[in-house]
N, C-alpha and C positions, 0 to 999 in steps of 0.2 A: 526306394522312396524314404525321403524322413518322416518319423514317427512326432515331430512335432505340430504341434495342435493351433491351427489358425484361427481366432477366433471371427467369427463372419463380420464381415462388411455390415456398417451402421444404414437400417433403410432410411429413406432418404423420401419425402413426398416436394415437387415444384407443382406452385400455386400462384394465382393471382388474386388477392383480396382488397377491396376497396378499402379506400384512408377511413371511411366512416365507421366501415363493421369490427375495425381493430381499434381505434381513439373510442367509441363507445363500450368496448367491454373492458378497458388498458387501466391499469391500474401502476404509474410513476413510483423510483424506487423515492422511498420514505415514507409510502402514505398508509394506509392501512383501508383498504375499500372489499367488503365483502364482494364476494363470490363474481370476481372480476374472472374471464378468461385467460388474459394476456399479462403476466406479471415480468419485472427487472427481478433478476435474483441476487441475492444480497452480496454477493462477490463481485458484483458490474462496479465497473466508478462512477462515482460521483457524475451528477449532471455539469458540463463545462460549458456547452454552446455563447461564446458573446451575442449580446445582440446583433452583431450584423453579419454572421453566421447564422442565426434565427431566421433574420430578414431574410436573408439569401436565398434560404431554404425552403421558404413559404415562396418564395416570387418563383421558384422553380417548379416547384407543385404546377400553379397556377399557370403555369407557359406551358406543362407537359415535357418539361426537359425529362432524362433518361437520368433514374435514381438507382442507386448500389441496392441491391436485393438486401431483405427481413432474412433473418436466421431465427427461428425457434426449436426449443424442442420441445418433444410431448412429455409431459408428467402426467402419472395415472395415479391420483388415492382416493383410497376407498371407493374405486370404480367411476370415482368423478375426473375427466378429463381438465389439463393446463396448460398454458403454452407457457414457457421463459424465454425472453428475449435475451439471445444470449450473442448478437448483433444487430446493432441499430436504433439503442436506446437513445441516444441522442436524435435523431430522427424521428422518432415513434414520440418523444415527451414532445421536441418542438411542434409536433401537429396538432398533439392533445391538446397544450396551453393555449394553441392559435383559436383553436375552436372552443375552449373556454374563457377567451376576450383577456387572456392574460397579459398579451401584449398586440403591437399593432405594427405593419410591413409597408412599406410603401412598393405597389405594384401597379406596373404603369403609369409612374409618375404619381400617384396618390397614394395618401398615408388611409389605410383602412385597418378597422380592427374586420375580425372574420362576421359579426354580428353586422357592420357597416358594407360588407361588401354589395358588390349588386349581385341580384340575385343567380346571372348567368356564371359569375365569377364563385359565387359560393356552392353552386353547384357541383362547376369544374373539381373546385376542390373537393370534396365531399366526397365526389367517385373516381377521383384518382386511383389505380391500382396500384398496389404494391407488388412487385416479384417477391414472393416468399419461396425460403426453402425450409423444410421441417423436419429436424431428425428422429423418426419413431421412437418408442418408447420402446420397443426391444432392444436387449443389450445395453441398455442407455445408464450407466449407473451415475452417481452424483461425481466420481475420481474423473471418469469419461466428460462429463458436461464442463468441469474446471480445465481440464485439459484441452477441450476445444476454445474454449472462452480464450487461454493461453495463444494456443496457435494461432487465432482468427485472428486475434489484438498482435501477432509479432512482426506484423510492417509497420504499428504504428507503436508513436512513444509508451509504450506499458512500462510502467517504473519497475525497479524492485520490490518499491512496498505496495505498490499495486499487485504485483505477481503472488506476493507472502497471501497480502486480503485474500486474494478470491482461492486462496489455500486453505483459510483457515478451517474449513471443514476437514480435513487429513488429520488423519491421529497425530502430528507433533502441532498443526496449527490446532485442535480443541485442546489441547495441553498450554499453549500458548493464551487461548482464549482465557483460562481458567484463572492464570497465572496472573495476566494480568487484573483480572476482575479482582482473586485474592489480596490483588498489593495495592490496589487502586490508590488510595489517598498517597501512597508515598512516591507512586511513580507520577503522580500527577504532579507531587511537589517539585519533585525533581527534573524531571525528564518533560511535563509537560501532558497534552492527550496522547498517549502514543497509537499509533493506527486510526486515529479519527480526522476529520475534515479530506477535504478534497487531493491531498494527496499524501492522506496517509503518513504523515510525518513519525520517524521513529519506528515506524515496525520492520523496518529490514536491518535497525542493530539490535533490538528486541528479541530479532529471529537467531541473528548469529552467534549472541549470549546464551539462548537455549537451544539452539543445535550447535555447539561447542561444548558445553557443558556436562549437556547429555549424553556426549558420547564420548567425550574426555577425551576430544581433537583439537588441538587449539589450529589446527590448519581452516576450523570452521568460522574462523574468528573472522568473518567478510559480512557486508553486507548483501552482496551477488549473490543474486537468486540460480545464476546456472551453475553455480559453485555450490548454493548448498539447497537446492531445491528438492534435487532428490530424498533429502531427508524428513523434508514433509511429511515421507509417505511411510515413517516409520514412527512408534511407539516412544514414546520419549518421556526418559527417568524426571518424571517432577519433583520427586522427594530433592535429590541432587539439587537441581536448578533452584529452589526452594532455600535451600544450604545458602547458596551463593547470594541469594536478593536479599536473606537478612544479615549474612556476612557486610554487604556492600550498603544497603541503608543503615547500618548501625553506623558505622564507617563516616557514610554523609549524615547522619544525627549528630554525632559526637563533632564534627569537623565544621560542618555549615549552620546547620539547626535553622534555628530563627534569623541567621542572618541572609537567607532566601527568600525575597520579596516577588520575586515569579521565577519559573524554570528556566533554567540557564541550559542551552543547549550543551554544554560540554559532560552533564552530567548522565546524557542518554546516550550519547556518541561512540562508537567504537573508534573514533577515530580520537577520541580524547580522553577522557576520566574514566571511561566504563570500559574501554577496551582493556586499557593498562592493568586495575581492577580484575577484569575476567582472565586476563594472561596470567596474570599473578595467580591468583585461586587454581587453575587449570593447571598447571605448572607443582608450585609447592603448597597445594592446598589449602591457604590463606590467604590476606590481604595484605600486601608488604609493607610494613610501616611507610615507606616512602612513598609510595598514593596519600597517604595524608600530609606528610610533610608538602607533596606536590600542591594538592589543593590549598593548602596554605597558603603558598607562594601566589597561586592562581586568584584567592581572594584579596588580593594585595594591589594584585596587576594581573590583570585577566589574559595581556598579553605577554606573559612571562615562560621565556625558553630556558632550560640549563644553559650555563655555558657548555657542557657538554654534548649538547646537540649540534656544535659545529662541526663533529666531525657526520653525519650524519646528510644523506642528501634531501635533498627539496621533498622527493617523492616520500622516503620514510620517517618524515617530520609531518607529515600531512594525512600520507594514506589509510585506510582502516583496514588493508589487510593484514594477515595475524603478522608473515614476516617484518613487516614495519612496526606492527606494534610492538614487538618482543624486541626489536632495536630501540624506543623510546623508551621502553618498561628496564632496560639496561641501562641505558645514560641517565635515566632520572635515579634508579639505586646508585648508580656510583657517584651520582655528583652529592645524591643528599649522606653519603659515607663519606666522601671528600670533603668537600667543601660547601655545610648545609646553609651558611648565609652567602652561599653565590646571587648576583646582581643579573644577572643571566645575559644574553644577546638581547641586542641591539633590534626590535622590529619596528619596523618600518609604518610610520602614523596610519598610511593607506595601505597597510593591512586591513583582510577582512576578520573580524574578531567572530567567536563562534555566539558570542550570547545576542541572543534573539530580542 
């Protein structure tokens, strides 16, 4: 028999709870509501429901159609019991807002807010059950709950920088966390909010800067979370990665400065100015003069190619993985040693440009 050590199976409790006794103790991610039962944990996305996903939703309560089961789990502290919805906040919020008159469905043909219903209809609603499933608090640790949160969202669209967010608890995401809080003003300058609003914009080249660096891989140099996810779950040199962001903001001080009137996507990008940047430093330990000459040319003409990049294809003119970059980080050195007042190619009007 092997001597390897299984750890037990997650228990598991199936339940049925009414829509009221969960919207009465729930508590929606962003808000801050004392001593709620039911909370969103702060790795969930962002709320997205349109409204006629909303409507939908409420007109099927209301008929009794058959709803996708609640997933929580149990949190214990200080002996006080929690649930986290760690499936079906979008569900769980549309019920709550319905029943605090925040919007209004048309069911059966009439538009009602849930205060306007009749009473048989508000009823219905009210004690609708839910199929919950609950995975006990033994075993249960925070690596275990981001990891199901992962596998439960992998039929639907979970982005990359959705995958990094609901990471950021892992010791390379609280290094990431810090990093950014540290440089805030200059990445805001630059790069914009990175990991905020509804889809997280910027944190999965954010991610690939600091696990690359840290581990002085430039093969980490992706934004792909199945490429470099598992690094989350490791300790990560901040001194190093620290090196590099006042290497690369001095870089964009000295080169853009003042003449940045909002964040220009190319300067967050691994697929543009910060890749090149990170390849460079990862490589021969600094920033190549030619990243500046580059931005140059790029403040000039946003959509400016070397001519050098003709010999180059579509994919590694475009893509952010490390081997494409380290091909564009190549043609841009040799063209700005060749020929540094090159005119560059020819792109095309209906090009999409990267600034936001």
């Amino acid at each position: 028999m092997s001597d390897y050590y299984y750890p037990p199976a997650l228990d598991k409790d199936l339940n049925k709870i009414a829509l009221w006794r969960i919207c009465e103790d729930y508590e929606p991610l962003g808000t801050s509501l004392p001593n709620k039962l039911y909370h969103i944990p702060h790795y969930q996305r962002q709320y997205v429901w349109t409204e006629r996903c909303r409507e939908r939703f409420i007109d099927s309560i209301i008929r009794g159609h058959i709803i996708p089961s609640l997933m929580f789990s149990q949190i214990i502290v200080n002996g006080q019991e929690y649930f986290m919805v760690e499936d079906g906040q979008q569900r769980l919020t549309t019920a709550y807002e319905f029943m605090k008159n925040k919007f209004s469905a048309v069911i059966y043909g009439v538009r009602y807010t849930y205060a306007e219903l009749p009473e048989e209809l508000r009823t219905r609603f009210r004690m609708f059950e839910f199929q919950t499933i609950t995975v006990k608090a033994r075993n249960l640790t925070l690596e275990l709950r981001i990891e199901m949160f992962q596998n439960i969202n992998g039929h639907k669209p979970l982005t990359d920088p959705d995958r990094f967010f609901s990471s950021l608890d892992l010791p390379m995401g609280r290094c990431m966390v810090e990093l950014l809080s540290e440089n805030d003003e200059l990445i805001k300058k630059y790069c914009g909010l990175v990991g905020r609003g509804k889809t997280r914009s910027g944190l999965a080249d954010f991610a690939g800067i600091c696990i690359a660096i840290s581990n002085d891989e430039t093969a980490c140099l992706t934004t792909s979370y199945y490429k470099n996810g598992e690094y989350m779950h490791t300790s990560a040199n901040s001194y190093r990665i620290q090196l590099f962001l006042d290497a690369y903001f001095k870089l964009l001080e000295d080169n853009v400065g003042s003449r940045v009137t909002k964040p220009n996507r190319i300067y967050g990008k691994l697929s543009s100015v910060l890749g090149l940047a990170a390849h460079s430093f990862l490589v021969w330990g600094e920033i190549d003069e030619a990243i500046a000459w580059y931005i140059g040319k790029l403040i000039i003409d946003k959509k400016y190619m070397p001519s050098t990049f003709k010999k180059l294809g579509p994919g590694d003119i475009r893509n952010c993985q490390s081997n494409a970059i380290e091909k564009r980080f190549d043609a841009i050195v040799e063209q700005c040693n060749s020929n540094p007042h090159d005119s560059g190619l020819y792109v095309d009007e209906d090009d999409n440009s990267d600034e936001e």
